[in-house]
N, C-alpha and C positions, 0 to 999 in steps of 0.2 A: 154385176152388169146392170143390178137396176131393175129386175126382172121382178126379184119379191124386197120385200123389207125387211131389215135382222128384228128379231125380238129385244137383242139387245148387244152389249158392245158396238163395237168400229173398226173399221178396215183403213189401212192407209195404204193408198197407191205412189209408190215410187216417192215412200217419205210424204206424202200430204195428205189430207183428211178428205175424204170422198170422192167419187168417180166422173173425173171431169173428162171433156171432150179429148184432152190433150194423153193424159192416161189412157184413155177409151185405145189413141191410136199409138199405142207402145204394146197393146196386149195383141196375142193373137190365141185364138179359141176354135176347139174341136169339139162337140158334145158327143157323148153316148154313145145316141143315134142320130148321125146326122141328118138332112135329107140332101137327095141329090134331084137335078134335072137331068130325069136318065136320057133325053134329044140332045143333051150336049154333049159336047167330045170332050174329054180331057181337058186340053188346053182351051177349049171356050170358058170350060167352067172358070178354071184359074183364071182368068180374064175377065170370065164377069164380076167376080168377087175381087180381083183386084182393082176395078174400076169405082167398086164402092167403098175399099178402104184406102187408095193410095192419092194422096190429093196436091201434094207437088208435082207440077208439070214437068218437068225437068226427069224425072224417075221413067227409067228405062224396063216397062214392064212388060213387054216380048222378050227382053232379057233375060227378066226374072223369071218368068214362065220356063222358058227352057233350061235353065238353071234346075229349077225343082224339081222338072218333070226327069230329070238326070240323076238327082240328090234321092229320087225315088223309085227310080229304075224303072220309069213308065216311059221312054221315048220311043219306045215302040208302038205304044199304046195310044199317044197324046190327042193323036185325030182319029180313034174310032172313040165312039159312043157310049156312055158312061151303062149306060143298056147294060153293054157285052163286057162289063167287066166281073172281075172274082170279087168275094169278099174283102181280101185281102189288098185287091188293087184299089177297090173302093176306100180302102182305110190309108193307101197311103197319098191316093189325093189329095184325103181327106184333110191330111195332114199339111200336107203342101199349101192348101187353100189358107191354114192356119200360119204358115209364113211366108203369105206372098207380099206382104208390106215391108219387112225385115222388122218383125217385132222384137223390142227387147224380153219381153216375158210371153210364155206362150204355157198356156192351159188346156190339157187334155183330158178328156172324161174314161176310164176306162178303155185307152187307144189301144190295148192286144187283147181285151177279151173275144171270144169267140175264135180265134183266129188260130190255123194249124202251125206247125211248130216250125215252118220255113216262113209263115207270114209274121210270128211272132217275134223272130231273128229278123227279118228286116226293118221290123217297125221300132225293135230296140238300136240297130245301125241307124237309123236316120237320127230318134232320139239323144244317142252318142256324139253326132255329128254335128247338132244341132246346138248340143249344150257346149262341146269343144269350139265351138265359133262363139263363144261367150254368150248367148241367148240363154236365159234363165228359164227351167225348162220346170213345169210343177204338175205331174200328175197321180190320177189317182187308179188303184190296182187291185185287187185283188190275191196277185198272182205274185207274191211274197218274193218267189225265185228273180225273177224282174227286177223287182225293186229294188234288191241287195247288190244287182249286177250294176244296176245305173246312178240309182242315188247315193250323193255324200251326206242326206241329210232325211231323217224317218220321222212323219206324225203317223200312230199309230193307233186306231179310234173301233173302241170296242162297246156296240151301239148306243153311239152318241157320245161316247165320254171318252174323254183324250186319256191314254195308258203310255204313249211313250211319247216325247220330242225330243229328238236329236241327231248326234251322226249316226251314220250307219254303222260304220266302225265300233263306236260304242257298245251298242244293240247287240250286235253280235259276238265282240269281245264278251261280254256275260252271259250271253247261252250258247256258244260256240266252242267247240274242243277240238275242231277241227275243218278241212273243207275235202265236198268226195268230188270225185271230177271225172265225168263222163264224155270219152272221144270215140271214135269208128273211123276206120279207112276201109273202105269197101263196104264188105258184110259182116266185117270184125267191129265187133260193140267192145270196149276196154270201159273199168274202172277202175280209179283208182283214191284211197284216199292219203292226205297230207294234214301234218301239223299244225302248220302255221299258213300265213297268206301268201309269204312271201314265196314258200314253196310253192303253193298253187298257181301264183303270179307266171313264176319261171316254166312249169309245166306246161300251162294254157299259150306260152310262148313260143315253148317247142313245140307243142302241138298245131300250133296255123305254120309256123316255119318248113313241118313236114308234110301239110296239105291236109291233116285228120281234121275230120267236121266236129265242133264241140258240139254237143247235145243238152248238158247239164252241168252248171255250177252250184254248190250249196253246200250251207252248214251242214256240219253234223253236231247234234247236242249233248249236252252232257247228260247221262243217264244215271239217276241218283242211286239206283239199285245195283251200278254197274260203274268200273274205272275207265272202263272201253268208251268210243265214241258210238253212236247210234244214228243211225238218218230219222230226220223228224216223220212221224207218219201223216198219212193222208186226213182231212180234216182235224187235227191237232189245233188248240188254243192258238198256236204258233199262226196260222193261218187264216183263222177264223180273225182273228182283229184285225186285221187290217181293214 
């Protein structure tokens, strides 16, 4: 964005050499930590900021505004006060504000950390929804489980040095023996694990078809010491690179 300077290489936007005005407004950007104007409501915010990125008159951005604020499950929320909001609804403004122009590419910095685990499912629906309407969606995580869920495509940076680029498929195809999959109806927690994708695929199928909340999808790796699958464990190399 122009913010610092590379030491070295080059970036190309949308196939060209440097970050011209015209790129500038095909991107759309979430940082970190955003900041908010917590006097505004909802729907001001989005309005303010779409009046600084949208510059064809013609563009129907009360439209878009309610649009988002639906795509983000805040229309209940749209005219109280960014004040009185949760983390989580904060985060999906946040997001909102980040496609209120209709950018083709949109950049998010860590959009689910901190976030509990009904805010982390929302913020991966909207990202879902977002890439399915062809928007080129690029962000960065932490939270390994996330990214295997949404991305077709892994940079993989273990401080500072690039260790993997590619599909995600790939990646896991070679440390993958399998996938466990975690569902609950009620107070019943169920696991179970599968072979292949394609079974986990058909599983997580019947499982929203029957109304169970899924909870956790993920590898299970090959354990050298062992034929059996294994779940990765907690701070594991696996995790730590990202």
């Amino acid at each position: 964005f122009g913010l610092s300077l590379p030491d070295s290489g080059s970036i190309k936007y949308f196939g060209k050499e440097g970050l011209t005005n015209e790129a500038k407004s095909k991107i759309g950007f979430l940082p970190e930590r955003p900041y908010f104007y917590e006097y505004l409501t909802g729907r001001e915010f989005l309005r303010f900021y779409g009046k600084l990125s949208v510059k064809d008159p013609s563009f129907d951005l009360e439209k878009r505004i309610q649009q988002l604020l639906e795509r983000v499950t805040l229309t209940h929320a749209g005219d109280r006060p960014l004040r009185s909001y949760s983390k989580g609804m904060l985060q999906r403004v946040g997001i909102a504000q980040s496609l209120i122009h209709k950018p083709e590419f949109v950049i998010l910095d860590e959009p689910q950390t901190g976030l509990d685990p009904d805010g982390r499912q929302a913020v991966r629906e909207i990202i879902k929804e977002t890439a399915d309407e062809g928007t080129a969606v690029f962000f960065s995580s932490h939270l390994l489980p996330d990214a295997e869920q949404l991305c077709k495509n892994l940079v993989i940076l273990k401080q500072g040095t690039l260790v993997y680029s590619g599909a995600t498929q790939d990646l896991l195809g070679k440390v993958a023996s399998g996938y466990r999959l975690t569902t609950s109806q009620g107070a019943q927690l169920k696991t179970q694990d599968f072979a292949s994708q394609l079974e986990i695929q058909r599983a997580i199928d019947e499982a929203r078809k029957s109304g169970s909340e899924i909870h956790e999808v993920r590898p299970l790796r090959r354990d050298s010491r062992s034929s059996s699958a294994a779940p990765h464990p907690r701070g594991s190399v696996r995790q730590n690179r990202f």
